[in-house]
C-alpha positions as CSV (number, residue, x, y, z in Angstrom):
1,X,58.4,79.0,93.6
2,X,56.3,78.6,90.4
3,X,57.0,80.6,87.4
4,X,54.4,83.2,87.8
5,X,55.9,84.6,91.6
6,X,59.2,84.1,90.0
7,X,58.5,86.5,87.1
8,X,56.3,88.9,89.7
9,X,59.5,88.3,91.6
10,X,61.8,89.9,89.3
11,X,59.4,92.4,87.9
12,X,58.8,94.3,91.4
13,X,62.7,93.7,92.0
14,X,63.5,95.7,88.2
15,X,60.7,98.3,89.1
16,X,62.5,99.1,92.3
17,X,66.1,99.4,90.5
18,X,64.3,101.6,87.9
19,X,62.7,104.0,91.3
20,X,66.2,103.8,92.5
21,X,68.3,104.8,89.5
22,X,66.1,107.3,88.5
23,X,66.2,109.0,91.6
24,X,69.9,109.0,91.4
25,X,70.1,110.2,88.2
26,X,68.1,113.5,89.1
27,X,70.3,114.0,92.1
28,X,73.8,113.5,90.8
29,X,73.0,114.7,87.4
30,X,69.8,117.1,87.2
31,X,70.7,118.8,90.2
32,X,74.2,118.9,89.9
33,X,74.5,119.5,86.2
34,X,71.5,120.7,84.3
35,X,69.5,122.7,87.3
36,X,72.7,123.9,88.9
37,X,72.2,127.7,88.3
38,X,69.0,127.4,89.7
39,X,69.7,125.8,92.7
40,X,72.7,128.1,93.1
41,X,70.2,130.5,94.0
42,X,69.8,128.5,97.8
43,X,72.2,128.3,100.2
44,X,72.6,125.9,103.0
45,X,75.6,126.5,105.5
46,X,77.1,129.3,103.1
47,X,77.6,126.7,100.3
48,X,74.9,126.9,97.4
49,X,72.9,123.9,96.4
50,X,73.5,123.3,93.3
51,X,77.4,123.0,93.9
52,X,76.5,120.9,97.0
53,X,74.5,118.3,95.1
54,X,77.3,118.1,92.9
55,X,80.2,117.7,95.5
56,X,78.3,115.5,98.3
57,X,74.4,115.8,97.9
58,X,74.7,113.4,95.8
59,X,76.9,110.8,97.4
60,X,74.4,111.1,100.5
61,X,71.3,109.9,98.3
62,X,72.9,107.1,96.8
63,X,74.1,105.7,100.1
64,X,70.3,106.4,101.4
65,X,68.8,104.6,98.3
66,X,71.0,101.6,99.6
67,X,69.5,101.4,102.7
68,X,66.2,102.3,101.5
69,X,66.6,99.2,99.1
70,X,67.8,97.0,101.1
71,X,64.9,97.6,103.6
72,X,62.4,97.4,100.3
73,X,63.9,94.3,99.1
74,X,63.1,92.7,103.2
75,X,59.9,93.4,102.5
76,X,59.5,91.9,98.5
77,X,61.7,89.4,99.7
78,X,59.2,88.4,102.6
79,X,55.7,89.0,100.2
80,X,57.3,86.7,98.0
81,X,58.6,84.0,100.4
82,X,62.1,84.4,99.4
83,X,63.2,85.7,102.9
84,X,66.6,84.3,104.4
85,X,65.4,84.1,107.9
């Protein structure tokens, strides 16, 4: 791999770790800590939101973001010719 697709390489691999974490960040912490009293205002199966991001609405994004970047990282992997198959 020549230096250019390795440094493209790592570039799309940090911009998808940036998506990622930011998106986590906004769930575990925006919703569940700064926009809480807001969201407390919803309710979904007689919990409100905001407490629900904060207890488990959180844990279910990051464990989504893990298969959603494993599945991105397939296809990076394979426009790069990196693939293990």
């Amino acid at each position: 791999m020549h230096l250019e697709n390795r440094m493209a390489y790592w570039r799309a691999n940090l911009r998808l770790v940036a998506a990622c974490l930011c998106i986590w960040f906004v769930c575990s912490y925006g919703f569940g800590v700064l926009f809480v009293e807001q969201l407390n205002r919803i309710r979904i199966g007689g919990f409100q939101l905001g407490f629900w991001f904060a207890q488990q609405g959180s844990i279910y994004v990051f464990v989504a973001l893990i298969f959603f970047y494993a599945w991105r990282m397939n296809r990076i992997d394979r426009k790069f010719d990196v693939h293990e198959d």
